[in-house]
Backbone as CSV, one residue per row, in Angstrom:
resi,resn,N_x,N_y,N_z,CA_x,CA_y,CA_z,C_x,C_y,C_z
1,UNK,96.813,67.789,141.028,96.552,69.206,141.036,95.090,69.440,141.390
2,UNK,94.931,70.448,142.324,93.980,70.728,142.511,93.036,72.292,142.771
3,UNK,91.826,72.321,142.079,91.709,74.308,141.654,90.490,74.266,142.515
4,UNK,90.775,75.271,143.216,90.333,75.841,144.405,89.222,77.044,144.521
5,UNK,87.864,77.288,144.132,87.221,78.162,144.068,85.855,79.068,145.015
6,UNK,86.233,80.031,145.710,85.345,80.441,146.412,84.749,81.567,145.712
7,UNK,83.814,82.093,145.989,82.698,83.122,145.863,81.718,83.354,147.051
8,UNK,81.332,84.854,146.583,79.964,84.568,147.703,80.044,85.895,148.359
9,UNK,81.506,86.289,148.800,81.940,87.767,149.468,81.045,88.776,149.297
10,UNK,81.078,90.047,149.687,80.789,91.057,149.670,80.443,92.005,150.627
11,UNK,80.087,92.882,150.561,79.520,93.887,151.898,77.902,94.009,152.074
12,UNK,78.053,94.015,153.571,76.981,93.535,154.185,76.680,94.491,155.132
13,UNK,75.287,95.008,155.646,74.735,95.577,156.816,75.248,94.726,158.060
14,UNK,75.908,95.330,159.104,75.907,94.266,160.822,73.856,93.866,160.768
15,UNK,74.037,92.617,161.273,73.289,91.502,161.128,72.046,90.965,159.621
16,UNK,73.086,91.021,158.608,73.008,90.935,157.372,73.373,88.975,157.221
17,UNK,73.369,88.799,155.549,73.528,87.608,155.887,74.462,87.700,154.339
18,UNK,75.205,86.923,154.570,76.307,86.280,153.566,76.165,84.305,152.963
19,UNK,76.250,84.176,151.884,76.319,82.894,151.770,77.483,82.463,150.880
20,UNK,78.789,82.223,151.230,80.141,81.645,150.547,79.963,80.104,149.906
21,UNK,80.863,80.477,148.466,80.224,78.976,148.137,82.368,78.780,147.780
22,UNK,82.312,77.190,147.772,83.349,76.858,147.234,83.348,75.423,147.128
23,UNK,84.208,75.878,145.534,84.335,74.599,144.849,85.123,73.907,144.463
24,UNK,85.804,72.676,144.460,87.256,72.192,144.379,87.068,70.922,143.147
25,UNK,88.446,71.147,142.570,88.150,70.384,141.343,89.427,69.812,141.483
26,UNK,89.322,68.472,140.672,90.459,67.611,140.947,90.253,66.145,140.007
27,UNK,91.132,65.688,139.216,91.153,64.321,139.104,92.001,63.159,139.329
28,UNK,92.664,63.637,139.963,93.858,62.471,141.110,93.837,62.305,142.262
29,UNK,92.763,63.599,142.650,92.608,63.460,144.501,91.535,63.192,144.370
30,UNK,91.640,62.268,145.940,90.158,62.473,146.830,89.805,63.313,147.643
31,UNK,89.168,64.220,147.490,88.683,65.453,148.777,88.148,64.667,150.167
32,UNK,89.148,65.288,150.942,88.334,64.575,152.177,88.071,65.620,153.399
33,UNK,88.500,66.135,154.055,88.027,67.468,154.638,88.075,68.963,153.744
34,UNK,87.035,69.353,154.027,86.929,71.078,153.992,87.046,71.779,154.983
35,UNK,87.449,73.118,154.905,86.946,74.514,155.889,86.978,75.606,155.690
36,UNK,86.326,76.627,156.460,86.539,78.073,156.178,87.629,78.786,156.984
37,UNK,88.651,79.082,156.245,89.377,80.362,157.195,89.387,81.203,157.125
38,UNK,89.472,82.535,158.107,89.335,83.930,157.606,90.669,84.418,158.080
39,UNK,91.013,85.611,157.651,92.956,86.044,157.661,92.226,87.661,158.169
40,UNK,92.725,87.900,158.805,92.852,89.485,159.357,93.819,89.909,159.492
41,UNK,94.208,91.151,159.710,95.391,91.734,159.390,96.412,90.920,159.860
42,UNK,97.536,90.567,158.700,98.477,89.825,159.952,98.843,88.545,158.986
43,UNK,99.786,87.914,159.236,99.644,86.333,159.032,99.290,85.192,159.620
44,UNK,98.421,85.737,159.848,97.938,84.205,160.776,96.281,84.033,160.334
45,UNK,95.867,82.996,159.800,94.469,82.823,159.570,93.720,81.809,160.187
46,UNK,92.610,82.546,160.705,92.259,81.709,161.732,90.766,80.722,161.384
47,UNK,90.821,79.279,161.988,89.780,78.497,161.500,88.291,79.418,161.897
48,UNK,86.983,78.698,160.660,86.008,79.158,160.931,85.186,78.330,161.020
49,UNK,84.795,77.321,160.326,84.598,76.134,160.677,84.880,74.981,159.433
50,UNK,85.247,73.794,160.290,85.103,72.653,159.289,84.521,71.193,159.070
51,UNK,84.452,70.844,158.059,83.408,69.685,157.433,83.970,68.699,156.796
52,UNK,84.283,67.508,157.804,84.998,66.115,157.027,83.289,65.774,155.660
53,UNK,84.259,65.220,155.146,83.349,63.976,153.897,82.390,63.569,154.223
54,UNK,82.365,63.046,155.458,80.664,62.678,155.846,80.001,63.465,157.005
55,UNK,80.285,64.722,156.560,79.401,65.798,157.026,79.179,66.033,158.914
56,UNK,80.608,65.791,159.203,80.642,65.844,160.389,80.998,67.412,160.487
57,UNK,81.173,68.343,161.093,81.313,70.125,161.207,81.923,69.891,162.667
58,UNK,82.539,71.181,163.063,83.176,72.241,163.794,83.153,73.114,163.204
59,UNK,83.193,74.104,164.777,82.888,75.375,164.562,83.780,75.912,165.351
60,UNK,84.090,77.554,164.920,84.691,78.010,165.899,83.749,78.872,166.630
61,UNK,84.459,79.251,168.289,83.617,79.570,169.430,82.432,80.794,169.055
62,UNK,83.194,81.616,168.489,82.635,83.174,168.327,81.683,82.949,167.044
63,UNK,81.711,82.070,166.245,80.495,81.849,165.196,79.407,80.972,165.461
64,UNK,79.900,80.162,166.354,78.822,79.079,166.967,77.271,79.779,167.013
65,UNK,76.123,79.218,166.491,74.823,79.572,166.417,74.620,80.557,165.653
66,UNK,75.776,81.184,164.546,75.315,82.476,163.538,75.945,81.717,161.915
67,UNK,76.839,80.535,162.144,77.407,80.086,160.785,77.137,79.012,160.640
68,UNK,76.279,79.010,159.704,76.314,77.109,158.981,77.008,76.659,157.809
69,UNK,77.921,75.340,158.157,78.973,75.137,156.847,78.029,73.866,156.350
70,UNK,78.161,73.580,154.910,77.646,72.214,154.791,78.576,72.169,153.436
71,UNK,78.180,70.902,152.921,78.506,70.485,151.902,77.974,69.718,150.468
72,UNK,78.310,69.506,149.352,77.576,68.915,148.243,78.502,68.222,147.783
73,UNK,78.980,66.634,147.853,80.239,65.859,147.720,79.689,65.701,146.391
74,UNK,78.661,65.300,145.778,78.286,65.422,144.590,78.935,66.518,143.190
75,UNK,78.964,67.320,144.035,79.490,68.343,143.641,80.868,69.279,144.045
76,UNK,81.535,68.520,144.581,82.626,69.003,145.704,82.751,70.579,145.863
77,UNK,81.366,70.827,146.358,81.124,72.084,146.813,80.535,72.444,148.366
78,UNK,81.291,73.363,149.011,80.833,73.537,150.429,80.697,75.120,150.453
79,UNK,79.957,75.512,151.477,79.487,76.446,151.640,79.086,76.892,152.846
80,UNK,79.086,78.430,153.370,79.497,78.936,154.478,77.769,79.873,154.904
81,UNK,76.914,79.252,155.393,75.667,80.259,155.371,75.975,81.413,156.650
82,UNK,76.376,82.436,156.132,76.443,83.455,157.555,75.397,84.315,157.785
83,UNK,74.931,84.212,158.876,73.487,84.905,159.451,74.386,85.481,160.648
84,UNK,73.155,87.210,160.976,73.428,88.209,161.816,75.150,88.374,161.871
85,UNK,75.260,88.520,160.839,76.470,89.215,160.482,77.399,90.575,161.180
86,UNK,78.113,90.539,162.242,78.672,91.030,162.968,80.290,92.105,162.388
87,UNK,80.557,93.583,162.561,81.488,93.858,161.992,83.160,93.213,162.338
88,UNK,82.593,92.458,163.396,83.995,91.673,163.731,84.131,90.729,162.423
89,UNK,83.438,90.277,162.125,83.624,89.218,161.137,84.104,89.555,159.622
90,UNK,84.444,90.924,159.546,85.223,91.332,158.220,86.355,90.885,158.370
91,UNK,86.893,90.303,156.985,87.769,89.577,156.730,87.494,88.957,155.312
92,UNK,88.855,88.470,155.105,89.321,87.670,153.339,89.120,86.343,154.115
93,UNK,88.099,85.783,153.621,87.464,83.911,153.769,88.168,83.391,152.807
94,UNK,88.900,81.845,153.889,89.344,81.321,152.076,88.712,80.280,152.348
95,UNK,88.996,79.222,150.870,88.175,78.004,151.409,89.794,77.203,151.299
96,UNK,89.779,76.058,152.343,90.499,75.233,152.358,89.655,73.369,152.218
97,UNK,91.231,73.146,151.518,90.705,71.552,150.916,91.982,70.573,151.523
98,UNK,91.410,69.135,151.987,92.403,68.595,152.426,92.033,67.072,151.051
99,UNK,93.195,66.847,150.849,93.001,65.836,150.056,94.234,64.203,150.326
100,UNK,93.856,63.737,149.549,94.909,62.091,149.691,94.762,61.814,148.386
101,UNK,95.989,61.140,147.991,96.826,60.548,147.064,96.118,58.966,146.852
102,UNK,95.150,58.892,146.359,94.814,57.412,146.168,96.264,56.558,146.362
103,UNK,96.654,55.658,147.022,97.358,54.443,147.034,98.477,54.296,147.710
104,UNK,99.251,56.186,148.023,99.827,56.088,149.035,99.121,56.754,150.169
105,UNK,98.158,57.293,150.231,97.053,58.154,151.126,97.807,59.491,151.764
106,UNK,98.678,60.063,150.799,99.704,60.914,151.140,98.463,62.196,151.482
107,UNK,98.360,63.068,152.465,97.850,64.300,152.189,98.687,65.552,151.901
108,UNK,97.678,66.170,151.079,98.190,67.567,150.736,96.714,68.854,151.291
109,UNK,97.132,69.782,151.147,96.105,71.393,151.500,96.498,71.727,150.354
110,UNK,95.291,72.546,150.057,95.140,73.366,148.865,94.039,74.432,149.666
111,UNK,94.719,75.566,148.934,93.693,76.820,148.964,93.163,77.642,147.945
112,UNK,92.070,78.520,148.830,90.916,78.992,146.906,92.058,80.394,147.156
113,UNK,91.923,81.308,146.785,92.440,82.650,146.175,91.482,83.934,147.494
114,UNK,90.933,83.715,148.331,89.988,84.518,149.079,89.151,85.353,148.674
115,UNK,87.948,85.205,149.402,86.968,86.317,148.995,86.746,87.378,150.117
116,UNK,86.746,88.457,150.037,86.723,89.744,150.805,84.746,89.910,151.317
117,UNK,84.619,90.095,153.025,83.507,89.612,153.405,83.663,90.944,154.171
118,UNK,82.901,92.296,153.742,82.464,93.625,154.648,81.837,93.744,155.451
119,UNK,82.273,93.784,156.914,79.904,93.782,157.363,80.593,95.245,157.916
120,UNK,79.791,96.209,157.301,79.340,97.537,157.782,78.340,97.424,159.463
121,UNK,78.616,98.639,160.522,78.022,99.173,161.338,76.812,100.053,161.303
């Protein structure tokens, strides 16, 4: 089992800055990739960027040079630094966790609950 926690949301001025944190807790898994997705109207949520275990990142196209993801494995906490904050970018951020099954290396996804991210015009 694994509990899934983001923060950080809120409303923002267009080119404002946001910083999402999330934190994943677990004592049977190993966390091995993170990412950010954001959901806009609709069902479909789309990647924002993501961060294997040893701090390798992707990004997606339209955030490239305004979002930095990193991470604290220490702390199995990652986090989303958003600079010049654009009103396209409103949306419910979730954080996603990819994990493995010590011994059969089975993976599973887990998700946080979303945080709601405003950027005002």
């Amino acid at each position: 089992q694994v509990q899934v926690v983001e923060s950080g949301g809120g409303l923002v001025q267009a080119g404002g800055s946001l910083r999402l944190s999330c934190t994943a807790s677990t004592s049977i898994f190993s966390i091995k990739d993170m990412a950010w997705y954001r959901q806009f109207p609709g069902p479909r949520r789309e990647l924002v960027a993501t961060i294997t275990s040893g701090g390798s990142t992707n990004y997606a196209e339209n955030v490239k040079g305004r979002f930095t993801i990193s991470r604290d494995n220490a702390n199995n906490t990652m986090y989303l630094q958003m600079n010049s904050l654009k009103p396209d970018d409103t949306s419910v951020y979730y954080c996603y966790v990819g994990v493995v099954e010590p011994g059969s290396l089975r993976g599973y996804q887990y998700w946080g609950q979303g945080t709601q991210v405003t950027v005002s015009s």
